[in-house]
VEXMIMI-776358 format. One record per atom (N, C-alpha, C, O): residue in one letter; x, y, z. Coordinates in steps of 0.1 Angstrom, whole numbers, padded with zeros to 4 digits, always signed. Layout:
// VEXMIMI-776358
AXYZ...
END
This chain:
// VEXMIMI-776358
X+1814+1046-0501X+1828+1049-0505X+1828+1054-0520X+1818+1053-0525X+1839+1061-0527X+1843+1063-0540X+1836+1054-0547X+1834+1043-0542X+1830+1057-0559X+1823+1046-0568X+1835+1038-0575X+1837+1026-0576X+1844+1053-0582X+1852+1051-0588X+1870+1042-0584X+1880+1041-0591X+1868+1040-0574X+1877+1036-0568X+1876+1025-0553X+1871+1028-0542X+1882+1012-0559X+1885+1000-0552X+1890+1004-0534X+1896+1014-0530X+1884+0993-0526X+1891+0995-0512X+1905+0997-0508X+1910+1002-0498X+1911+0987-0523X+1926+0989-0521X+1932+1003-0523X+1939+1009-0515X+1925+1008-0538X+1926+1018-0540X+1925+1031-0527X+1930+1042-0524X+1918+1027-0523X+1909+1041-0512X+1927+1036-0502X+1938+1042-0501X+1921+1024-0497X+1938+1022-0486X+1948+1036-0492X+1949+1047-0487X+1953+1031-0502X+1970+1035-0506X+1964+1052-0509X+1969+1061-0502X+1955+1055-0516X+1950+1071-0514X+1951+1078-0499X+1955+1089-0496X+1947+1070-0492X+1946+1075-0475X+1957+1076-0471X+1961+1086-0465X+1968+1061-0473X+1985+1061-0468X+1987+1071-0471X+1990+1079-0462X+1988+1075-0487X+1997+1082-0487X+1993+1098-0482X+2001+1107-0485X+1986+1099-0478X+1973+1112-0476X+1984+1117-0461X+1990+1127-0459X+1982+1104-0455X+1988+1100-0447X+2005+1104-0441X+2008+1111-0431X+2012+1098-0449X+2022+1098-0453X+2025+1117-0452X+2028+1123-0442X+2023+1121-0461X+2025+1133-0471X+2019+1145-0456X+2023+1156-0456X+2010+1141-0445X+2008+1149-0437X+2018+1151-0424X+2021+1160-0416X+2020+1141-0425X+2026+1137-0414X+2045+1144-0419X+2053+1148-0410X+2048+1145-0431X+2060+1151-0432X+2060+1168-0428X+2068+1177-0425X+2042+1168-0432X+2039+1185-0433X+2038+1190-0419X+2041+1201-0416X+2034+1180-0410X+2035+1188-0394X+2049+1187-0392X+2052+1195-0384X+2062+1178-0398X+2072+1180-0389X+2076+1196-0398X+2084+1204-0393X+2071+1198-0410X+2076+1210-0414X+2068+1223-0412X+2073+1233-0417X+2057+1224-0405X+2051+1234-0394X+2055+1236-0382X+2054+1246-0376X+2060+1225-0379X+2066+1222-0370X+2080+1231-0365X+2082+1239-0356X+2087+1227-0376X+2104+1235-0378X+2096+1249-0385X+2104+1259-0381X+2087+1255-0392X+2083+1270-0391X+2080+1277-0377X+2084+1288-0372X+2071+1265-0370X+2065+1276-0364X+2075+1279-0347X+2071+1288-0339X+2092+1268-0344X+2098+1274-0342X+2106+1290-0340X+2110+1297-0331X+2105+1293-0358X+2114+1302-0366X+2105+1312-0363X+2110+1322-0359X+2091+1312-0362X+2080+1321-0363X+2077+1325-0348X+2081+1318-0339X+2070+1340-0344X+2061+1346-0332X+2049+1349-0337X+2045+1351-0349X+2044+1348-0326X+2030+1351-0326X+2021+1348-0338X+2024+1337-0343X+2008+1357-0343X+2000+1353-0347X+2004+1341-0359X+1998+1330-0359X+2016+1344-0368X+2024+1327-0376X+2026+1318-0373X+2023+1308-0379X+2029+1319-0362X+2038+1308-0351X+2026+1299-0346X+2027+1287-0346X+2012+1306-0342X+1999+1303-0337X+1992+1294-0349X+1985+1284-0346X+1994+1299-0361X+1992+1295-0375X+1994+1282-0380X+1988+1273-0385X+2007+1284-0376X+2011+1268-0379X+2007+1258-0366X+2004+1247-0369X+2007+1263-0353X+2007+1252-0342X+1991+1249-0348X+1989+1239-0355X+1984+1256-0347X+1970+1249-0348X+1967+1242-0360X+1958+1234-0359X+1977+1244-0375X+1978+1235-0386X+1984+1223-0382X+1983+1215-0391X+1991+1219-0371X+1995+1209-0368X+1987+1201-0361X+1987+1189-0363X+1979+1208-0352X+1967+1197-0341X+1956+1196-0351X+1949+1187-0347X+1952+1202-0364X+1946+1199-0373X+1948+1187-0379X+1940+1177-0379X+1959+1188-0386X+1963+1177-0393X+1968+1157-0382X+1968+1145-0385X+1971+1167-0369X+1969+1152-0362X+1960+1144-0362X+1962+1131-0363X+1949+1152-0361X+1933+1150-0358X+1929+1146-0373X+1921+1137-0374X+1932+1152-0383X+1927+1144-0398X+1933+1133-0400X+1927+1123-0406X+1948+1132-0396X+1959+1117-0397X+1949+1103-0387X+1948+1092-0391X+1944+1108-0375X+1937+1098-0369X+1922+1096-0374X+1916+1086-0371X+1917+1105-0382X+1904+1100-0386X+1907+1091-0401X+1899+1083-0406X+1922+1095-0408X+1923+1086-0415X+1929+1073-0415X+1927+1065-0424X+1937+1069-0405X+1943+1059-0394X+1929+1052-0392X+1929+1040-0396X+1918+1058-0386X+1906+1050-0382X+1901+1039-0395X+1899+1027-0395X+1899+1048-0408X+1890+1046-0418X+1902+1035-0422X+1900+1025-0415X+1912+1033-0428X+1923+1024-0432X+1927+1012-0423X+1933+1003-0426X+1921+1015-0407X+1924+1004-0401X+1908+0995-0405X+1910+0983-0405X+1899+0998-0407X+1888+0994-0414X+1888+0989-0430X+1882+0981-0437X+1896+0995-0431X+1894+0988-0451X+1905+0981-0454X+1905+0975-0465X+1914+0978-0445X+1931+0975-0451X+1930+0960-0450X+1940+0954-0452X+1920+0954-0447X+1916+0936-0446X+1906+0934-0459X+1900+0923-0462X+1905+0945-0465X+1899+0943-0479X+1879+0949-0477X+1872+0954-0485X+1877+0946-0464X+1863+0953-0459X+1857+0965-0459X+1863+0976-0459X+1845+0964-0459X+1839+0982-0452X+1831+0978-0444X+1820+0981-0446X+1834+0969-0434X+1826+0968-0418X+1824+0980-0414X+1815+0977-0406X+1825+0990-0413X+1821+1008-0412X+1825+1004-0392X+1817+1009-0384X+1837+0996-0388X+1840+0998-0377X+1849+1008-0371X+1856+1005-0362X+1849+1021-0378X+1857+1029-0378X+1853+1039-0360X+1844+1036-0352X+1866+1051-0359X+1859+1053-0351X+1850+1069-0354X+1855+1080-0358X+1837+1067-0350X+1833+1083-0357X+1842+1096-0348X+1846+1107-0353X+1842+1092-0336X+1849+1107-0334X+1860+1108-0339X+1861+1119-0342X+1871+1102-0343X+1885+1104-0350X+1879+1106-0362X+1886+1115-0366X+1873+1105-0369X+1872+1110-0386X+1862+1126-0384X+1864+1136-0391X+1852+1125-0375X+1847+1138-0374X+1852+1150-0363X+1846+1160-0361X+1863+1146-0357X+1865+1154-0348X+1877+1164-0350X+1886+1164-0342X+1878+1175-0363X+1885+1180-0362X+1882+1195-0359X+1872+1202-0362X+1895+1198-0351X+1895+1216-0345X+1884+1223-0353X+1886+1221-0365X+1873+1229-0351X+1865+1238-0357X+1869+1252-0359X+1866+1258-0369X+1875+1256-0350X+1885+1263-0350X+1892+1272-0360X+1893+1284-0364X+1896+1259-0363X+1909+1255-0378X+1905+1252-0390X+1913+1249-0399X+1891+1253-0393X+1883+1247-0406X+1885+1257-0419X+1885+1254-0431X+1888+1272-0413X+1887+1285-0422X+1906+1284-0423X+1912+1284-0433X+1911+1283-0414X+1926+1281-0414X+1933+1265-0426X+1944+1264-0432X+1922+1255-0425X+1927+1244-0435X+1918+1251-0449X+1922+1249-0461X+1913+1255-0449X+1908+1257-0463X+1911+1271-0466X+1906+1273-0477X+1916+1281-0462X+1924+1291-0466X+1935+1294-0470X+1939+1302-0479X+1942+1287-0461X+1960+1290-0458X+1964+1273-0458X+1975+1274-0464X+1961+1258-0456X+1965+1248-0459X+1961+1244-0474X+1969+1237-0480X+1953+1248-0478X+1946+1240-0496X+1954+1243-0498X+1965+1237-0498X+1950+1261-0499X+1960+1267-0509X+1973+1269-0516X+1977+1273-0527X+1981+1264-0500X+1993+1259-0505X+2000+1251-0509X+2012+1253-0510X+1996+1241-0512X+1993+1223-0520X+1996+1227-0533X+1996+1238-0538X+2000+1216-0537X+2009+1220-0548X+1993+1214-0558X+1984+1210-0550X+1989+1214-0570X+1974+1212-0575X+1974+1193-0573X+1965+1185-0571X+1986+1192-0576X+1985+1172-0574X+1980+1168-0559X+1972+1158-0558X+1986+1175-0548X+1980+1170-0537X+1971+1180-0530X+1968+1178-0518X+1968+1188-0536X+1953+1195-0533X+1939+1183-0541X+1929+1181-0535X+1943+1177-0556X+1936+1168-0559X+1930+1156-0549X+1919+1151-0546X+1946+1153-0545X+1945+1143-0536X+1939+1139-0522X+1933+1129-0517X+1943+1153-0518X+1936+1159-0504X+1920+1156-0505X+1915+1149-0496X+1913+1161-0514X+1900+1166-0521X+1893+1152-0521X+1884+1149-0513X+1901+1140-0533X+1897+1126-0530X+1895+1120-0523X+1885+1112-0524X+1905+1121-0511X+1908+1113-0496X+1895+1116-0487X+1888+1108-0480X+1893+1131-0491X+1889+1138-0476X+1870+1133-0482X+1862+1129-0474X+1867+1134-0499X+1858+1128-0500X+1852+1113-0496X+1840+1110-0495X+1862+1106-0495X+1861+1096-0493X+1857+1096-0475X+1847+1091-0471X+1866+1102-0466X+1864+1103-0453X+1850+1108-0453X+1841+1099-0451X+1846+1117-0454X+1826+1122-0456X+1820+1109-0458X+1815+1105-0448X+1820+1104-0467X+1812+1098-0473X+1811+1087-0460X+1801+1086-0453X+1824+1078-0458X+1828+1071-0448X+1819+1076-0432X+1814+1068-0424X+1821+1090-0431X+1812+1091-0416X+1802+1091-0415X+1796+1091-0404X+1794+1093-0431X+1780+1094-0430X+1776+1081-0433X+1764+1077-0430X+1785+1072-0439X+1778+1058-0439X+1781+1052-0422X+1773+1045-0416X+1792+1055-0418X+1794+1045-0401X+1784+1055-0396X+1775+1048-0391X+1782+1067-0395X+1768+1075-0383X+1755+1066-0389X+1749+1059-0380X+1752+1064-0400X+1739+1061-0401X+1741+1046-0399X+1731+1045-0393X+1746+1035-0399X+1752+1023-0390X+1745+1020-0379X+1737+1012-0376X+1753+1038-0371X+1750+1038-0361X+1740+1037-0350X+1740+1032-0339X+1729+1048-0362X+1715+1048-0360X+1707+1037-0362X+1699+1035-0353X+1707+1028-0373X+1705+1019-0372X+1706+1007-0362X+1698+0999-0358X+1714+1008-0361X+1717+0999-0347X+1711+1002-0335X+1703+0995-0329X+1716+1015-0331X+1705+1023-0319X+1689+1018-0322X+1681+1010-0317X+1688+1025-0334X+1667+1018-0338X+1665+1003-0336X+1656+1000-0328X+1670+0993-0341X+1668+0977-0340X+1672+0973-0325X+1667+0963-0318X+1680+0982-0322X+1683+0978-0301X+1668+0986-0291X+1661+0981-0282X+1667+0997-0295X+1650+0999-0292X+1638+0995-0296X+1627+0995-0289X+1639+0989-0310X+1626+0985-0312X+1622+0968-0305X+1611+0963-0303X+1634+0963-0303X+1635+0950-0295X+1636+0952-0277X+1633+0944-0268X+1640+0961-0277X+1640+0961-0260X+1627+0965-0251X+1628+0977-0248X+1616+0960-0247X+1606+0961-0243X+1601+0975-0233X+1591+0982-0232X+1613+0972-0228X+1617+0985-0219X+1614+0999-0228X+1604+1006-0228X+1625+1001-0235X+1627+1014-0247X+1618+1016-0257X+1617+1026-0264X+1607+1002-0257X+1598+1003-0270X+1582+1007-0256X+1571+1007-0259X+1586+1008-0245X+1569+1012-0239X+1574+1029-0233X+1565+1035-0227X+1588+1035-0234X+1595+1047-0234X+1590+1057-0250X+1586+1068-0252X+1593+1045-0257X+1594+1053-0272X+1574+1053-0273X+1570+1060-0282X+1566+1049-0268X+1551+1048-0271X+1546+1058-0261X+1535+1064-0262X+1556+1060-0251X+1550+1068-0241X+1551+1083-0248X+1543+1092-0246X+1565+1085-0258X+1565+1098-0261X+1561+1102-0271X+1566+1098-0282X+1551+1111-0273X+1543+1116-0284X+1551+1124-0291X+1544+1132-0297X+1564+1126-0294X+1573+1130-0302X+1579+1122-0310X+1581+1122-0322X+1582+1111-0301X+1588+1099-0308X+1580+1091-0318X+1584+1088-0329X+1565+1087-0313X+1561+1084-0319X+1552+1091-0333X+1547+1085-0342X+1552+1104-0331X+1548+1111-0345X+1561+1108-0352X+1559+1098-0359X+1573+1112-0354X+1581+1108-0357X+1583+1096-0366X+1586+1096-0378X+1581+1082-0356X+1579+1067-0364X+1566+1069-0370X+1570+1069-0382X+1559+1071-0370X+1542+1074-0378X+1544+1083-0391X+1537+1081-0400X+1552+1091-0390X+1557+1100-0403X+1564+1088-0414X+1558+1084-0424X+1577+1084-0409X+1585+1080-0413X+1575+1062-0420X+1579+1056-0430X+1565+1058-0414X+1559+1051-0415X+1550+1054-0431X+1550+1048-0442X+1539+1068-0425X+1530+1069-0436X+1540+1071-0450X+1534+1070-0461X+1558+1075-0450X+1563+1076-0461X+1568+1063-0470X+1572+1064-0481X+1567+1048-0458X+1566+1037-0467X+1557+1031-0476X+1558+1021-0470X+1553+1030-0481X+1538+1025-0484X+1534+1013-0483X+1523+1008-0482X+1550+1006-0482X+1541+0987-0479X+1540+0988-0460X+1536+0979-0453X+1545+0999-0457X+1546+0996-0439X+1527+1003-0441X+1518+0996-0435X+1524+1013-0447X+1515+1019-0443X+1503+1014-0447X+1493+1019-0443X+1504+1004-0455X+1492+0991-0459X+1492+0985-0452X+1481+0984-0447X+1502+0978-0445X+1500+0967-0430X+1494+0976-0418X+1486+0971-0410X+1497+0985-0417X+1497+0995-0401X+1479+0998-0410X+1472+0993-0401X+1471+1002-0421X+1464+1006-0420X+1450+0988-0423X+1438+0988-0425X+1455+0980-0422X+1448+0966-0426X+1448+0962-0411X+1444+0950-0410X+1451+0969-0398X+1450+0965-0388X+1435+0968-0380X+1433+0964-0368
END
């Protein structure tokens, strides 16, 4: 997370992140009424964008707001936004931020990164300690000569794993 900033802190950055988007789709919303075509298209997809960033930040805040970073968040809601729309939020949404909540935006959305790359690698982790214990998955993972150059790499780059594996 933020070095510079507390869990509480991160919470109330995200609310209001939060907050402040959620007023902006009902006002894309009331545009893209008023608006045809390629505008009108403009705003609907700035709106399924910003749903999709409200629930990956919904995810991360329902995780920190007990004071924790159990990283129980959910990864597809923080990483799953329209691809689509990635050239449309950083084109036509930054830019029209006023500089206080383009700041803001910038903080939040750092914090969300950082957040999915600490819950994915979690993730991995867990997957690796559930295979290297399961007898089944650990005579799959020996059978594949991919997998295992792989752990053997990752191995010769420890040096105290690679003094035990080589004292054998």
């Amino acid at each position: 997370m933020d070095g510079n900033m507390d869990i509480r802190e991160q919470v109330m950055l995200m609310r209001a992140v939060i907050g402040r988007k959620t007023m902006e789709i009902d006002e894309y919303d009331e545009k893209a009424t008023n608006l045809t075509g390629e505008e009108a298209e403009k705003c609907l997809n700035m709106i399924e964008f910003l749903k999709k960033d409200i629930a990956g930040y919904k995810s991360i805040v329902d995780d920190l707001k007990d004071g924790t970073n159990d990283l129980t968040g959910d990864l597809w809601d923080i990483t799953s936004l329209p691809e689509d729309s990635l050239a449309l939020y950083t084109e036509f949404y930054i830019p029209s931020l006023s500089s206080e909540d383009r700041d803001e935006d910038h903080r939040a959305m750092d914090i969300k990164v950082k957040y999915a790359q600490d819950l994915a690698r979690m993730y991995l982790i867990h997957i690796g300690r559930m295979a290297l214990t399961d007898p089944k998955v650990l005579d799959l993972i020996m059978a594949n000569e991919e997998l295992a150059a792989l752990i053997g790499g990752a191995i010769l780059d420890m040096p105290e794993l690679s003094v035990l594996i080589e004292k054998q």
